[in-house]
C-alpha positions in Angstrom: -195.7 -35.4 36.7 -197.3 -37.0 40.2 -194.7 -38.5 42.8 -195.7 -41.6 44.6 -197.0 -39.3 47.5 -198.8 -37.0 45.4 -200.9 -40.5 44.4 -201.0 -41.6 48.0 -202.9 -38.2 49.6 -205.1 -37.8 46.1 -206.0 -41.8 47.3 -206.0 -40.7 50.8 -208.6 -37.6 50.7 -211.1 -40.0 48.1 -211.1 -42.5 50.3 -211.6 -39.9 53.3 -214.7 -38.7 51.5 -216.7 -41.7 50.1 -218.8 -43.4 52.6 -218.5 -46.5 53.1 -220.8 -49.3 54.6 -220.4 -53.5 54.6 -223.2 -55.6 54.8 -223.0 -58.0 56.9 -223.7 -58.9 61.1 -224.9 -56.9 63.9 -224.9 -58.8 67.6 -223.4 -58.1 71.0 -221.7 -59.9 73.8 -221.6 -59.2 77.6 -218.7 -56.3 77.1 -220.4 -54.2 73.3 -222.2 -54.0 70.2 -220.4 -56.1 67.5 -221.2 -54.8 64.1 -219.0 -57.8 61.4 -217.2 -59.3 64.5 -215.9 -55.5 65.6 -216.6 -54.0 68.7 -219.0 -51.6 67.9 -219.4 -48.3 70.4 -222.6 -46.2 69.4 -222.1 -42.7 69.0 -225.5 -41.3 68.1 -228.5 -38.7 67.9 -232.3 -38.3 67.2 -233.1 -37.3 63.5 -236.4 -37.9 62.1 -237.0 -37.6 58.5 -240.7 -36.6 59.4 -239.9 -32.8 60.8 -237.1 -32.7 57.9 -237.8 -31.5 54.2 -236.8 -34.3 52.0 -234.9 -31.4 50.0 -232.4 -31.6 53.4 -232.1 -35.1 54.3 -228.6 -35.5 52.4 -227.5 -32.4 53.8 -228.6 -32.9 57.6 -227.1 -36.4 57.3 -223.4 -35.3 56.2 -223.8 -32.8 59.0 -224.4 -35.5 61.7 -221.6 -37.8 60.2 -219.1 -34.3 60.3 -219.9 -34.0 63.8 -218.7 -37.4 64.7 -221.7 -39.8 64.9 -221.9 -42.9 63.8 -225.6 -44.1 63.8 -229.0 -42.1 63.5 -231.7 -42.7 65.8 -235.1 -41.9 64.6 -238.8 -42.1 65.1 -241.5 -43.0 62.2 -244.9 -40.9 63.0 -247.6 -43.6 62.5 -250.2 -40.6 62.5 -248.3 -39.4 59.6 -247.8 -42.7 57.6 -251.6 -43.9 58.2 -254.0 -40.3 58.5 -256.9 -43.1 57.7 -257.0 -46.0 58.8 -255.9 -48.7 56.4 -254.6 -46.0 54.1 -251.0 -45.5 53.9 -248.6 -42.7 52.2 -245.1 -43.7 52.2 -244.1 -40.2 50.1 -242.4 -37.0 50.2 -241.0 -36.5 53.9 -242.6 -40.4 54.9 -240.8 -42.0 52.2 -238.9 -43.9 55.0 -237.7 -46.5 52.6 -235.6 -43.6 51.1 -234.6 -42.0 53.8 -232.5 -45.3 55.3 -231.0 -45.2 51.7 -229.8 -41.8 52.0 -228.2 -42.9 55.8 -226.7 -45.6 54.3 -225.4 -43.3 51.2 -224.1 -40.9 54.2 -221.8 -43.9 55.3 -224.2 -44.1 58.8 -225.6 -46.4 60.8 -229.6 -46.6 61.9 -231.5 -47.4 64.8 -235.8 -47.5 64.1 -238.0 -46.3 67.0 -241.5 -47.3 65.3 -243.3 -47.5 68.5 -246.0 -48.0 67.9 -246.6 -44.8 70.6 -243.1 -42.9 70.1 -243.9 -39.7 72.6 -241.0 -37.3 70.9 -242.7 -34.1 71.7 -245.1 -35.8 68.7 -249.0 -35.1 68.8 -250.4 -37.9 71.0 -246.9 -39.5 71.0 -247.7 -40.1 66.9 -250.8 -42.3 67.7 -253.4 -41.0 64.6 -256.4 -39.9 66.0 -258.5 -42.0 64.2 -257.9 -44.4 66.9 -260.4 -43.0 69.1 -263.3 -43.7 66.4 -262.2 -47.5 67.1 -265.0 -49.3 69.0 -263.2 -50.8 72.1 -260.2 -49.0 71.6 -258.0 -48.5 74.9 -254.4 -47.6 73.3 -251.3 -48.6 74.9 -252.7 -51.8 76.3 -253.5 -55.4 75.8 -256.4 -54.6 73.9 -257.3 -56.5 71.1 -258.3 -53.1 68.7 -255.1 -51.5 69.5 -252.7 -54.7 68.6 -254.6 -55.3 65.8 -254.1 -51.4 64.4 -250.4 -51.5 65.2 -250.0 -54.6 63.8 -251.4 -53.3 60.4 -249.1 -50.7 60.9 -246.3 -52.2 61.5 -246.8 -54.9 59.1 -247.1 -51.9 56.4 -243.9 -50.5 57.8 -241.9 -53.6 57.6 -242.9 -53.9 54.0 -241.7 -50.3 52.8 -238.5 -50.8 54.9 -237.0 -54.4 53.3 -233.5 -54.2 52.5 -233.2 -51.5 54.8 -231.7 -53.9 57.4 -227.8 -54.7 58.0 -227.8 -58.1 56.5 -229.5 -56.9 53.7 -226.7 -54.3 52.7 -228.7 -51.6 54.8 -227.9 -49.5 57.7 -230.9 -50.4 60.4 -229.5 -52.5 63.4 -231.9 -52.5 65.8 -235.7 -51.7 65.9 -237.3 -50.3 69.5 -240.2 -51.4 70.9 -242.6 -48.9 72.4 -240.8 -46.0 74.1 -240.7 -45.1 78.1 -243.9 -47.2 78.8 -242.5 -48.0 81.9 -243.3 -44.4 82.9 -247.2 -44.8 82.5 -247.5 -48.7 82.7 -246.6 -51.8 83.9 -248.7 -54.5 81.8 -246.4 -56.8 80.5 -248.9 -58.9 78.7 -249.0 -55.8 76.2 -245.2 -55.1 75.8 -244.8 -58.8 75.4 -247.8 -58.7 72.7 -246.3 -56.0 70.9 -242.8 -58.1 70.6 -244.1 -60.7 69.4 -245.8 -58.9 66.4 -242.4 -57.0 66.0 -240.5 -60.5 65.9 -243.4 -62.4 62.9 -242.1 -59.2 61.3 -238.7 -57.9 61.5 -235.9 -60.4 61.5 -233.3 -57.9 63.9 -232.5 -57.2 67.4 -234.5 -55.6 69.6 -234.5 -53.2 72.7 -236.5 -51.3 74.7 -236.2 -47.5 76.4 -238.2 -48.1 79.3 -238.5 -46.1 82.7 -240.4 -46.7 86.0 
């Protein structure tokens, strides 16, 4: 026969093990990240479903949540998701869509680096090469073949990631924009061209990881 206490640690080590997520609001003030009204203090790290097998994703996920994060950072290869252009393949390891399912299922957080240029050790920082078949194409600027690419891209990436995002009872909370241009650029017309086809796209918060 179970005692009160034996319920209360069978209770205790179910609730321990099953993630759990809430839908709800991600925002911040002049002291933290709030994530539903709660201070929220980001403990994350780098995983990208791209350089995993999808056989692993569950597994590598429940190892980052055992070691004590909270939120997964990672970067979509666009060279990956588009190896022609206008022709996109979402599955097997680029089946984003189920790999933010999987981060929620893990009880984790999410933060999307989409880039368009991501560097990350990534061929040509995950630009697809067919970009340099594009008449006029001078990447990483204000150049009218380049937004338009990454706007196709990003348009399709928006698409395959709906109800990926916190309000929508999914783990994403913020999406960055470019990565470290600062480093090789200062043309603001382009980063501010690139956030404004990021904001006609996503509805989230945005940042930048800028240098220089």
């Amino acid at each position: 026969m179970f005692s009160a206490v034996h319920i209360y640690f069978a209770l205790a080590a179910l609730f321990a093990t099953v993630p759990h997520v809430i839908a709800g609001s991600f925002t911040y003030n002049n002291e933290s990240f709030l994530l539903n009204g709660e201070p929220y203090q980001i403990r994350g790290g780098q995983m990208d479903p791209q350089r995993i097998p999808r056989a692993y994703w569950s597994n590598r996920l429940a190892l980052a949540r055992g070691m004590g994060l909270n939120t997964v950072f990672s970067y979509p290869f666009w060279n990956e998701l588009e190896p022609r252009q206008g022709h996109f393949d979402f599955s097997g390891m680029n089946d984003v869509a189920e790999w933010y399912r999987q981060v929620h299922d893990a009880g984790l957080q999410a933060v999307i680096r989409p880039g368009p240029y991501i560097d990350g050790e990534h061929e040509w920082g995950g630009l697809p090469a067919w970009l340099s078949e594009v008449p006029g194409m001078a990447v990483r600027q204000n150049n009218q073949p380049f937004l338009d690419a990454a706007k196709s891209y990003i348009e399709a990436l928006a698409n395959e990631l709906n109800g990926s995002f916190i309000p929508q009872d999914g783990p994403i909370l913020m999406v960055q924009i470019e990565n470290e241009y600062g480093f090789c650029g200062s043309d603001h017309t382009y980063t501010n061209a690139l956030k404004d086809i990021y904001t006609a796209t996503f509805d989230t918060i945005f940042y930048t990881n800028d240098g220089g």
